[in-house]
DRENDO-1510 file (C-alpha; in Angstrom, 1 decimal, always signed):
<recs>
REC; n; res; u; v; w
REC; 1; UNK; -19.3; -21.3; +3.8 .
REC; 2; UNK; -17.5; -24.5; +4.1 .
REC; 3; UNK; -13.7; -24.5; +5.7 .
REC; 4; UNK; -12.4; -24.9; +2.3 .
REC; 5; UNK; -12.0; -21.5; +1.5 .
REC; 6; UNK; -8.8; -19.1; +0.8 .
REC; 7; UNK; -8.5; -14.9; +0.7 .
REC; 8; UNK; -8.3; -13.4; -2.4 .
REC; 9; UNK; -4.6; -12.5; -1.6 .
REC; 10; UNK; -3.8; -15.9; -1.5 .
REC; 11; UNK; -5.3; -16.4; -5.0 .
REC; 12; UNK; -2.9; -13.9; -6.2 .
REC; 13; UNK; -0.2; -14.2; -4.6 .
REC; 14; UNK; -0.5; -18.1; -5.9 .
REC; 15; UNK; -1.3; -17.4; -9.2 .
REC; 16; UNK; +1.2; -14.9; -9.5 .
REC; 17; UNK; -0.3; -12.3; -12.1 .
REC; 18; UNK; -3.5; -9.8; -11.6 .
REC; 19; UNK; -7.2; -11.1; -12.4 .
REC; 20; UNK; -8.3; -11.1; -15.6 .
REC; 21; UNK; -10.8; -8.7; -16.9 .
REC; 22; UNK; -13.7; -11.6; -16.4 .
REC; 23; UNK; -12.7; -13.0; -13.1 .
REC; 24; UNK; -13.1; -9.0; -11.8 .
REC; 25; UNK; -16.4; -8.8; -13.4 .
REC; 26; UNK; -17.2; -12.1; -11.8 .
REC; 27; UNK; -16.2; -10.9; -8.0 .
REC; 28; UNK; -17.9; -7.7; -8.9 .
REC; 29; UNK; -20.9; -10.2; -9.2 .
REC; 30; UNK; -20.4; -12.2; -6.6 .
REC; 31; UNK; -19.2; -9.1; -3.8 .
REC; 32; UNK; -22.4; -7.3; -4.7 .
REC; 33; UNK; -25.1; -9.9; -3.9 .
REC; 34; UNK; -23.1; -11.2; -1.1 .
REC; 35; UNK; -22.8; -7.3; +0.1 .
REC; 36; UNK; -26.4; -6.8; -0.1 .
REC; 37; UNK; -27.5; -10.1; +1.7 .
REC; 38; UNK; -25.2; -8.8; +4.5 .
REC; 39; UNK; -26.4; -5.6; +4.7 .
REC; 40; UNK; -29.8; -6.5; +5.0 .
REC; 41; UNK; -28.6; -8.7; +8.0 .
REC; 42; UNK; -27.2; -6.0; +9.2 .
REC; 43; UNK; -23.9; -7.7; +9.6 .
REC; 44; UNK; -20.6; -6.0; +10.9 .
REC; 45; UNK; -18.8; -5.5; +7.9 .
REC; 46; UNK; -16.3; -2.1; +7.7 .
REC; 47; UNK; -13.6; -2.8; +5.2 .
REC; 48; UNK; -13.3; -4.9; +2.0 .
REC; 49; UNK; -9.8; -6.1; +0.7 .
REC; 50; UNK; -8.3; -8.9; -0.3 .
REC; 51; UNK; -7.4; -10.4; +3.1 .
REC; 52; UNK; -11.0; -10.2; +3.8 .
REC; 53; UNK; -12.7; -12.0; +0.9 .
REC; 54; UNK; -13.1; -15.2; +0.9 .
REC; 55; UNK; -13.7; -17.7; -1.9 .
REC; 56; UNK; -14.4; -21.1; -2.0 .
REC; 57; UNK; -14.1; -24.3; -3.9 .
REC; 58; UNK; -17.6; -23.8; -4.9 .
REC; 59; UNK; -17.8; -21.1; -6.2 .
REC; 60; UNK; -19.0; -18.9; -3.1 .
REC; 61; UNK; -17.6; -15.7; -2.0 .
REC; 62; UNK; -18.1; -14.3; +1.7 .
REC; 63; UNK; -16.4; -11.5; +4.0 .
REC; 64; UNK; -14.6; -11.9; +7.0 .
REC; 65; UNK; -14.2; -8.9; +9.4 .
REC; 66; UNK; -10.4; -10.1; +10.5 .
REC; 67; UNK; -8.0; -8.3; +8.1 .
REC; 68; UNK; -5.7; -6.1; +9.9 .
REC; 69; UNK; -5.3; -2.5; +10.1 .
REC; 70; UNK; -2.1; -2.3; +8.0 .
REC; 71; UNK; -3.8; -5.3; +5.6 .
REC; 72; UNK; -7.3; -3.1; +5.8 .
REC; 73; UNK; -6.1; +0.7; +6.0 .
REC; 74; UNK; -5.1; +1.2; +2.0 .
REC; 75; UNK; -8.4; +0.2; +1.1 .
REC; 76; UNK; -10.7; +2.0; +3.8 .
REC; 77; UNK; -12.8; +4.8; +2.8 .
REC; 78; UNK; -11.8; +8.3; +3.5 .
REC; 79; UNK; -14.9; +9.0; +5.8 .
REC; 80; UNK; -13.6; +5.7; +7.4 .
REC; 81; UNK; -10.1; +7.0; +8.3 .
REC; 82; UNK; -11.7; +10.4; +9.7 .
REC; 83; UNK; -13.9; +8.6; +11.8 .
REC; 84; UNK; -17.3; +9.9; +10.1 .
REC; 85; UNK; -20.7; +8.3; +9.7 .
REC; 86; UNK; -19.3; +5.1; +10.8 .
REC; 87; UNK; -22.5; +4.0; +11.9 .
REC; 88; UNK; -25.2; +5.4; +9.5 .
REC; 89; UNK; -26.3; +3.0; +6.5 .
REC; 90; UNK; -25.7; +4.8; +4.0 .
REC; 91; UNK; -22.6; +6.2; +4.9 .
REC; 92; UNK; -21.5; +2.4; +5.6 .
REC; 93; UNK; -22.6; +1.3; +2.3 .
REC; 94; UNK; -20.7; +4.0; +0.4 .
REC; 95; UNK; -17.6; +3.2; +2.4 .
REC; 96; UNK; -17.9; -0.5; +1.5 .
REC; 97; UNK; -18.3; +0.2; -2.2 .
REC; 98; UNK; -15.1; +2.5; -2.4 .
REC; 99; UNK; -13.4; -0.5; -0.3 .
REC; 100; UNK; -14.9; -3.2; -2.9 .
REC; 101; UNK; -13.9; -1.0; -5.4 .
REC; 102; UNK; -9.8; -0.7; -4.7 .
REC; 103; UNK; -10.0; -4.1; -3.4 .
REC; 104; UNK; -10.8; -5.1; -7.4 .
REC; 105; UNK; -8.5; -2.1; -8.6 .
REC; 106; UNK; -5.5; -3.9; -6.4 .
REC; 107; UNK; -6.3; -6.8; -8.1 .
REC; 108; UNK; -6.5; -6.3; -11.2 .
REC; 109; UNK; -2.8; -4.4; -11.0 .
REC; 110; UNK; -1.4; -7.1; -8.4 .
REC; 111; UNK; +2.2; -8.0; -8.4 .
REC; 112; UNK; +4.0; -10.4; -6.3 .
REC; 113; UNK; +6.4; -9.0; -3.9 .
REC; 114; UNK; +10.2; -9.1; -4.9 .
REC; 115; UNK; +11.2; -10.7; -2.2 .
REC; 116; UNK; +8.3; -13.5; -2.7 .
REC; 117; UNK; +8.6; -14.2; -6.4 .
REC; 118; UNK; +11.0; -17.1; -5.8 .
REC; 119; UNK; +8.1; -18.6; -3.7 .
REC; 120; UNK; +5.8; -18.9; -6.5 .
REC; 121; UNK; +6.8; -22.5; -8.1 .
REC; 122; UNK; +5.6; -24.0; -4.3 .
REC; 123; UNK; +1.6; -23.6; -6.2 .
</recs>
């Protein structure tokens, strides 16, 4: 994916509102195949949020693996919190769809901070 690219909290937090019903059904889209190219990589991803997803001018969605705990924690899986079946495949591929899942549930009922909504004339 080209440098060009922004979280999905950015895209909120810039365009001030939740997604739209279609723009959710679009990342849905785009998540899944991208999730299932990467699993069959094998790649390292544990969490999906917003400060991992990455979209692009193109169109293109990808993860990244460098969200925080504090960013990543509302939106890990309970098995993930407890430590369980971290590293058994289908155990990680639950966990990623309950994380993929909240992500799009926190966006689709996003609200920009309080103390940010002052901010949101710099976009």
């Amino acid at each position: 994916m080209s440098s060009s690219c922004v979280t999905l909290a950015e895209v909120l937090w810039a365009k001030g509102s939740p997604l739209e019903e279609e723009e959710i059904w679009a990342l849905l889209y785009l998540a899944t195949e991208q999730l299932l190219e990467d699993l069959h990589k094998d790649s390292a991803i544990c969490v999906i949020c917003p400060w991992s997803v990455l979209l692009s001018a193109e169109g293109n969605l990808s993860f990244q693996n460098n969200a925080s705990q504090t960013e990543a924690g509302p939106f890990s899986a309970p098995e993930l919190l407890q430590r369980q079946s971290k590293n058994q495949h289908i155990g990680l591929t639950k966990m990623l769809v309950y994380s993929l899942g909240m992500t799009l549930y926190w966006s689709a009922d996003y609200q920009v901070p309080p103390n940010q909504a002052s901010n949101t004339f710099l976009f």
